[in-house]
N, C-alpha and C positions, 0 to 999 in steps of 0.2 A: 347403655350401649357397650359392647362388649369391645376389650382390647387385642391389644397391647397397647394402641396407639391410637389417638381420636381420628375420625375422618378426616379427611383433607380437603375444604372447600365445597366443591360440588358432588365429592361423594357423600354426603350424607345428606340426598337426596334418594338412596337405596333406603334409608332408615323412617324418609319422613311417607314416603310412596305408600308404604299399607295402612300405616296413622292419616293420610289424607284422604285415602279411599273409605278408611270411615267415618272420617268425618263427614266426607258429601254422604253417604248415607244415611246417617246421624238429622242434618241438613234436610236432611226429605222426609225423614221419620223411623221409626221399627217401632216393635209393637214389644211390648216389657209385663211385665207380672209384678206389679206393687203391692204394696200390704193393702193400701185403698182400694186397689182394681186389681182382685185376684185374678180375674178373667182376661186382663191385659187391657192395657190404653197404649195409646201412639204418642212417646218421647220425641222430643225435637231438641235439637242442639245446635250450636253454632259458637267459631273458634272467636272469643272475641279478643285477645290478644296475646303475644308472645313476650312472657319477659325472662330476661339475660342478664347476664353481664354483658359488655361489649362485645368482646370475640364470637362469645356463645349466637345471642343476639343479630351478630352480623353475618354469622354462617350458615344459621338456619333459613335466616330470611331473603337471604341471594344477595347479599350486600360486600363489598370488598373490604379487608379488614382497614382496622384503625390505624394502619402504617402506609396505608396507601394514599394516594393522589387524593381519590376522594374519598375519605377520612367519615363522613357525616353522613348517615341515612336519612337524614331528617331535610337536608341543605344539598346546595349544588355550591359550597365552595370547595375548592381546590387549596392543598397543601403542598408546598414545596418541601424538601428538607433545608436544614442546619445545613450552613457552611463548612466544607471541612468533615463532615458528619454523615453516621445513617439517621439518625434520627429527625423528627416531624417537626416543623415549625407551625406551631398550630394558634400562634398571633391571630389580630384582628379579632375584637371582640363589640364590632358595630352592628349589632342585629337589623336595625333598620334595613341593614346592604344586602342583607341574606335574601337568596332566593331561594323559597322552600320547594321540596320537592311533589310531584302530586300524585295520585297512584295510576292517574293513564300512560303518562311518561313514562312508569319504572314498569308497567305492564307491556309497554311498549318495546323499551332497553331491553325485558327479561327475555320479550321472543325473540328477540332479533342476535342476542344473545346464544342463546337456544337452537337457532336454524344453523347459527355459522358453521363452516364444514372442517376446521383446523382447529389446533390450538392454539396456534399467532395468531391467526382472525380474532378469536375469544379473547385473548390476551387484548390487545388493542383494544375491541370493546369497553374491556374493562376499565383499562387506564382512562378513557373518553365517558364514561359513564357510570363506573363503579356498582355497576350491576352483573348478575348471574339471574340464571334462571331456578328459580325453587319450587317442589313442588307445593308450596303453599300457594303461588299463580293461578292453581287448577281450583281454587275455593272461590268462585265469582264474587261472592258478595264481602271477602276479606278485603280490607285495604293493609298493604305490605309496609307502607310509609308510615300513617298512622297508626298503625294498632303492633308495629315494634315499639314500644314502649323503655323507657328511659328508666329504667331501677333506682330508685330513690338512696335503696341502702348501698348498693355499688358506688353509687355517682358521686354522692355527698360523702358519704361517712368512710365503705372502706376504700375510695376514691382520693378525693381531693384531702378531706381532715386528715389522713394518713401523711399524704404527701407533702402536706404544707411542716407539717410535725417531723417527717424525717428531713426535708430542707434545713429548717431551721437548726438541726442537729448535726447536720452536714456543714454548714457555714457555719457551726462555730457560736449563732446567738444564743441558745442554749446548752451549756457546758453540764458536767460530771455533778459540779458543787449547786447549780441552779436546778437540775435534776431531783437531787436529793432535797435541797429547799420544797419544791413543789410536790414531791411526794408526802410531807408534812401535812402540807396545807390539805389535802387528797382526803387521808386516814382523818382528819377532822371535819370533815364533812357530813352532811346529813341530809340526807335523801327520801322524797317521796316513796313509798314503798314499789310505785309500778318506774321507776327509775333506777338502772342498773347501776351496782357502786363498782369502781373499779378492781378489778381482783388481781388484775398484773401491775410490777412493780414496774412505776414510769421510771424511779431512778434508776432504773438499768437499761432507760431508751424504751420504753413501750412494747416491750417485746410480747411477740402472741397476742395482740389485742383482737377482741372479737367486733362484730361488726356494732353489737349492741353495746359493748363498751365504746367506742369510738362515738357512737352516738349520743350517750351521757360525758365523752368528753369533751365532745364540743358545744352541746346546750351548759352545760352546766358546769365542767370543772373550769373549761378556760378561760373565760373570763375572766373569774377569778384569780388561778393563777398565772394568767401571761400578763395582768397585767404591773408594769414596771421592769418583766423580763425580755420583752420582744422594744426593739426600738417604737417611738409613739407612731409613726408613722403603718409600720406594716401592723400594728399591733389593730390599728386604727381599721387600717385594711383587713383584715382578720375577721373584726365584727361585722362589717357587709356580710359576709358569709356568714358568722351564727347569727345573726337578725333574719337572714334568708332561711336559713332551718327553723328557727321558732314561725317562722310562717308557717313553713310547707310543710310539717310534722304536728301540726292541728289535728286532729280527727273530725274535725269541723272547719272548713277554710272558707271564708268568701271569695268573692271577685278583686275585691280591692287586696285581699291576701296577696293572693296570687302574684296581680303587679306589683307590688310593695315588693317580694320576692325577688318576681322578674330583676326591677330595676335595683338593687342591693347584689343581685351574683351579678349583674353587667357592672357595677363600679366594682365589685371584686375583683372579674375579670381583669378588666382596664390598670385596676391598682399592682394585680401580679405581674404586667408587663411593660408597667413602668418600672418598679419598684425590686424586680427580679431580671434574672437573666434569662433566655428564652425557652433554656431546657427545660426549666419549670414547668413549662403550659405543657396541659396534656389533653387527649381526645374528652374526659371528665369535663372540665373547664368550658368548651365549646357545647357538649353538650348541655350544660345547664343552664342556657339560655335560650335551650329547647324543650325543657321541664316543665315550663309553664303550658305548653300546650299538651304535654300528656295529662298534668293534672286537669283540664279544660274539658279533655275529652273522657277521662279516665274517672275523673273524683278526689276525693282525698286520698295521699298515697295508703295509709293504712288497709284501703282496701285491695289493694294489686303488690306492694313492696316485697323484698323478697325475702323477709327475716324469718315470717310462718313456714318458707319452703327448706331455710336453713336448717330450722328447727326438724323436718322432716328428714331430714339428711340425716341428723342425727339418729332418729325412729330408726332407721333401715339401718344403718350401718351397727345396731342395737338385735337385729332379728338373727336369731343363732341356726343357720341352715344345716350346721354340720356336716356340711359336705357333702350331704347324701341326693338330693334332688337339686335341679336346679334354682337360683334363688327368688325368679319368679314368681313360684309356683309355692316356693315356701311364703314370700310376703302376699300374695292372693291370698292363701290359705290363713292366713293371719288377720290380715284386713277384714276380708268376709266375718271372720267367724265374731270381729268386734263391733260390723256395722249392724249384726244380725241379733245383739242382744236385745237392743231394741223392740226388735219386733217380736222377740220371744217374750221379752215380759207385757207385752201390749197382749200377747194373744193367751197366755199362762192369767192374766187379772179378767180380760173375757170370756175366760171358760171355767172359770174356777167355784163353780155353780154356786151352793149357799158361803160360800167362805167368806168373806170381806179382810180383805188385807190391810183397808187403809189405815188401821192405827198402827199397823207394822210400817208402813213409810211413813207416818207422823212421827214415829222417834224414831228414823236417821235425818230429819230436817234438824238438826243443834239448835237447841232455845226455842222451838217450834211450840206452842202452845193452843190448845183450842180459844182461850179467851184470847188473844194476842188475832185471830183469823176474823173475828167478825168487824171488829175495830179494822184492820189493814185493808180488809176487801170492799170495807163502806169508802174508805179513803182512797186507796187503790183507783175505783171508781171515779172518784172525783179528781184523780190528779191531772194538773195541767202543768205541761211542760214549760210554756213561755211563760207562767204565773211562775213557776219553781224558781227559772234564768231570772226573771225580773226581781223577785226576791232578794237575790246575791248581787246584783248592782245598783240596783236602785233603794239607796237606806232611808226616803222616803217613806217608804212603801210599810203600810200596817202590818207587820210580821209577830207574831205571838209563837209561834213556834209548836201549835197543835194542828198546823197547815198539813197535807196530803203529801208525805214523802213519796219518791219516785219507787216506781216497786223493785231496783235494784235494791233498795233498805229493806224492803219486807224479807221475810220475819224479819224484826231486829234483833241480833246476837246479845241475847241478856245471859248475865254473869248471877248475879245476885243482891238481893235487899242488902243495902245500908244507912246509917243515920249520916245527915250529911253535919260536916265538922261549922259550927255555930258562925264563924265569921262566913263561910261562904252560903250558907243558910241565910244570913243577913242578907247579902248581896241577891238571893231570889227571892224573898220576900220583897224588897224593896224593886225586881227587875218586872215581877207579877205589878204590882202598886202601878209600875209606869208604864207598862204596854196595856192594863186593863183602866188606866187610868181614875182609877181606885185608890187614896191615901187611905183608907178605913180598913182595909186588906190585911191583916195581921196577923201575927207569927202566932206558932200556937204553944209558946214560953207563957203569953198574957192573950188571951181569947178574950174577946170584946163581944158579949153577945148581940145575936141580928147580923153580924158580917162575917162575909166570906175568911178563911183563915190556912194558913199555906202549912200543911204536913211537913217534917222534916227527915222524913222515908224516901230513898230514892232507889229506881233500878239501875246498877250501872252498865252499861255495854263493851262490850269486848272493840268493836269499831263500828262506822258505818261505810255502808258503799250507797254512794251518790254517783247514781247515772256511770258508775263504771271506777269513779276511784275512791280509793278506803284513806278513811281518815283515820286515827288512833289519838288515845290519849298517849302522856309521856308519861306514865305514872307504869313503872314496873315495866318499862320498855324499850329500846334503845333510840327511840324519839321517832321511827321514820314516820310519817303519816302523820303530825302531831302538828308540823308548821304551819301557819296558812296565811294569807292574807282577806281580811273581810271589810269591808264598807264602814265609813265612820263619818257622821253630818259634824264639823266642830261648832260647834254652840255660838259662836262668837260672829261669825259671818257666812255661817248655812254653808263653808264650803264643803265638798266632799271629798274625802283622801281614805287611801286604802293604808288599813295599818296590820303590821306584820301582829299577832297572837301565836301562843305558843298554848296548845289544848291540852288540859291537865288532865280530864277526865270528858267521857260523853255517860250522860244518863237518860233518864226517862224519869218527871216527873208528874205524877197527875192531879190537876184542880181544876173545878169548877168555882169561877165568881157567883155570887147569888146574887150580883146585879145585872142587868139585859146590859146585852151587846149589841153590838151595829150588826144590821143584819148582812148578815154575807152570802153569797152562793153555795158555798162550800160548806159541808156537816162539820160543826165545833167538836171538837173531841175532846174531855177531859186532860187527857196523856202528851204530853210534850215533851219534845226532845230537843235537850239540849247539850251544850258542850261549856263546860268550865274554864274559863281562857285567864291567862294573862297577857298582859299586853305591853310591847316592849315601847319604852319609851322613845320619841321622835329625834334623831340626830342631827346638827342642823352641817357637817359635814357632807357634800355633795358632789366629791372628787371622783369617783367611777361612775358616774352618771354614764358616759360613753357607750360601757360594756351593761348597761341592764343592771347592774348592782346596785344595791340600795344600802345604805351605812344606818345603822341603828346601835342605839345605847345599847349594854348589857343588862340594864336596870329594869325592870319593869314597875308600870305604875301601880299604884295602889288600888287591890280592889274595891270596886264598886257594883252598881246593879248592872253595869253594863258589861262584869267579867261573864255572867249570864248568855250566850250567843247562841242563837235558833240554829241548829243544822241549815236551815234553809238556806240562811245568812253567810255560808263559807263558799266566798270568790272564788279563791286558787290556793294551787301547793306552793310551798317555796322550800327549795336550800339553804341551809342555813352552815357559818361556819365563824368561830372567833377570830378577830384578827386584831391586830397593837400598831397603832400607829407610830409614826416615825417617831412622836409625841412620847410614847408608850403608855397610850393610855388604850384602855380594851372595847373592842366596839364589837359589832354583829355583823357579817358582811349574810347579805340577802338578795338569792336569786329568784326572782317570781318564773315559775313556771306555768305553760299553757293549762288548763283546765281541761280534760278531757273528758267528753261526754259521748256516752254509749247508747245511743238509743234503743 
């Protein structure tokens, strides 16, 4: 929209009036020219939600801003101000008491609205209903109430984690010298690769933080370091809120997520106005305990949030117009010409009569291989997703590690042949022996004729991506991708516990036993893929329990067959960072992170 200055309320209803007009068009159909249907097919569309930040949010959609009476698009409670004050008292965090809003009522408010003959008439309206009329009203089948939707990255991250972070910096419980402390602990840390590390310095107050920063620092840095800097109390309160992100930042959420969620931001709530004074609460706060039903209606946020559109802010504000046309016309002309490669290499490999290209796109695929394609696509084939999931939790479960990766692995990123160094060479000879349940299985130092005998050749991989996130060895790296937690039966009483590993290397080895196997559904493949772990030994220290952190030795166990671990077999990511207890003796502090899976 063009300036100086944003519209004012109901005037940017002038802006949405021609974008509405095509959308009911849209709505009914028109007829397009695809690459499928040169001749034209009939596109249909429909608006299915608006997301904002608050202001934006409440202006497009005829709603009264967040300093008004009524504050909440979603509710019909009413806000009074502070005492003494202009500002919102936005207390009361009893959702049970909430009456939500429905879209006959705000379709109703919006015309009645709309007819009034003055602007004290409207005025009034508003105070009494907190509605305007939009022309988004004019799309019949839009609901206005539901489908404004609740921006996950505004609300939580550059929302509420911001403000609870500049409070505390404001009152004093984190000072100059506690800044600098926690910037320490910060720069020691060690992060998932799809987990942003912080690039601004916190010791100077957090300044410039972006939204994705603020999102790895509330999964993942603060824990860690607030705990013993925030009093135990609000500290305590604090985690309501990150236990309610590690829900709702799943790329996979259930039902029971959700509420778990729900009810952690309502003890948040409650905890910030007890525990705080009331300027604190903000329009954020209230709505997050209206989150749950946008994700309900909406899905997991990853599919609507608004960090993708940030990102595009960035694209444009990147497109160099020089001044010469308008910049419309300059990003059309941009966009077009890169959604349009597509269809030129689609119809340049159809017409390109005797030529054959395709070994020319086999080497830009990296490590791509024609022996590597008939193996992947027989497996490919066969892979089953909930067989994959069950894999990694359940360490029951027969895993050999020649099982069907998901074809986010395919090709796998191979580096090159190497001999594997003779102690871990031990360790898979001896890891083959117990999943093929074969003691006669032997190295080929002493070849035993008549039995199967394990090569000491392996391929090693650059990483793998599993269903969307990459793992790494630590070898020649600066560790990210390398942590993980995997599944562990302990021998003594069949429990099962998740133990933190640290992956040295990922390879591919291949062997065939030359005794029969249990017969399986799935085609047995020579080639296995594994990852070389050590494993940190168990601490029996249990003090951050609270915050999700888990205390582990720095020592790791000695290997064995079991440093051996199938791809299939890797749980989740974890953070990892040193820390010295009061004792000063040196432990592991360990964040488990969600698992995030890409279908």
């Amino acid at each position: 929209m063009p300036g100086p200055k944003e519209a004012k309320t109901s005037e940017i209803n002038s802006y949405l009036r021609p974008l509405v007009d095509k959308l009911e068009k849209l709505y009914k159909g028109v007829r397009v020219q695809t690459y499928q249907c040169p001749n034209g097919t009939t596109i249909r569309a429909a608006l299915f939600m608006v997301a904002c930040d608050i202001p934006a949010a409440q202006k497009v959609c005829g709603f009264t801003s967040h300093t008004s009476t009524n504050a909440c698009h979603k509710c019909n409670c009413q806000f009074s101000q502070l005492a003494g004050t202009s500002s919102v008292d936005y207390s009361g965090f009893d959702f049970s008491k909430w009456l939500l809003r429905t879209k006959n009522d705000n379709c109703k408010d919006a015309e009645v609205w709309r007819n009034a003959t003055t602007e004290a008439e409207r005025h009034r309206l508003e105070v009494e209903n907190g509605v305007r009329w939009s022309e988004l009203h004019r799309l019949q089948y839009f609901d206005v109430v539901r489908c404004t939707i609740i921006d996950p990255m505004h609300n939580l991250f550059l929302g509420t984690a911001k403000r609870m972070m500049e409070k505390w910096v404001a009152d004093g419980l984190i000072d100059n010298k506690k800044l600098v402390a926690m910037q320490k602990i910060v720069e020691n840390m060690t992060l998932p690769p799809d987990y942003t590390m912080l690039r601004s310095k916190i010791s100077k107050g957090f300044p410039f933080m972006k939204a994705d920063e603020w999102k790895s620092w509330c999964l993942v840095y603060s824990p860690v370091v607030l705990q013993g800097v925030l009093p135990k109390q609000k500290f305590e309160n604090w985690m309501f809120f990150v236990n309610a992100c590690r829900f709702l930042t799943k790329p996979n959420v259930s039902k029971d997520d959700v509420q778990s969620a729900h009810i952690a931001l309502e003890k948040f709530s409650k905890g910030c106005e007890r525990l705080y004074s009331k300027d604190l609460l903000s329009p954020n706060m209230h709505l997050h305990l209206h989150l749950c039903d946008t994700i309900k209606d909406s899905g997991p946020v990853y599919g609507y949030w608004l960090f993708s559109f940030e990102r595009y802010n960035s694209v444009l504000k990147n497109i160099n117009t020089n001044r010469r046309s308008g910049f419309e016309m300059t990003y059309m002309k941009t966009f077009i010409e890169d959604t349009r490669k597509g269809d030129f290499v689609r119809n340049f490999l159809k017409t390109s009569g005797p030529f054959n290209f395709s070994s020319i796109f086999d080497k830009l695929v990296t490590g791509y291989s024609p022996a590597d394609s008939t193996t992947s696509t027989a497996l490919y084939n066969w892979f089953s997703l909930p067989d994959f999931l069950d894999a990694a939790k359940n360490p029951n479960l027969s895993i050999r590690g020649n099982e069907p990766l998901p074809p986010s692995a395919l090709p796998l990123q191979k580096k090159a042949y190497e001999m594997m160094p003779r102690q871990e060479y031990d360790c898979l000879v001896g890891y083959y022996q117990a999943v093929y349940n074969d003691p006669t299985i032997s190295s080929c130092k002493d070849v035993i004729q008549d039995t199967a005998f394990v090569n000491d050749w392996i391929e090693m991989l650059k990483s793998v991506n599993l269903l969307g996130q990459t793992f790494k060895g630590s070898r020649g790296t600066n560790g990210r991708g390398s942590y993980i937690q995997a599944m562990f039966i302990e021998g003594r009483n069949e429990a099962k516990y998740a133990y933190v590993r640290e992956i040295q290397y990922l390879f591919v080895h291949s062997f065939s036993p030359l005794v029969s196997t249990p017969h399986h559904r799935t085609p047995q493949s020579s080639q296995h893929t594994f990852a070389y772990v050590k494993w940190y030994k168990a601490s029996k220290e249990t003090s951050r329990k609270i915050a999700g952190v888990e205390i582990w030795d720095v020592a790791f166990s000695l290997p064995d067959f079991q440093s051996i671990l199938p791809v299939h077999r890797i749980l989740l990511p974890v953070a990892i960072v040193d820390h010295t207890t009061l004792r000063n003796i040196s432990k592991k502090l360990i964040v488990p992170l969600p698992r995030k899976l890409y279908f």
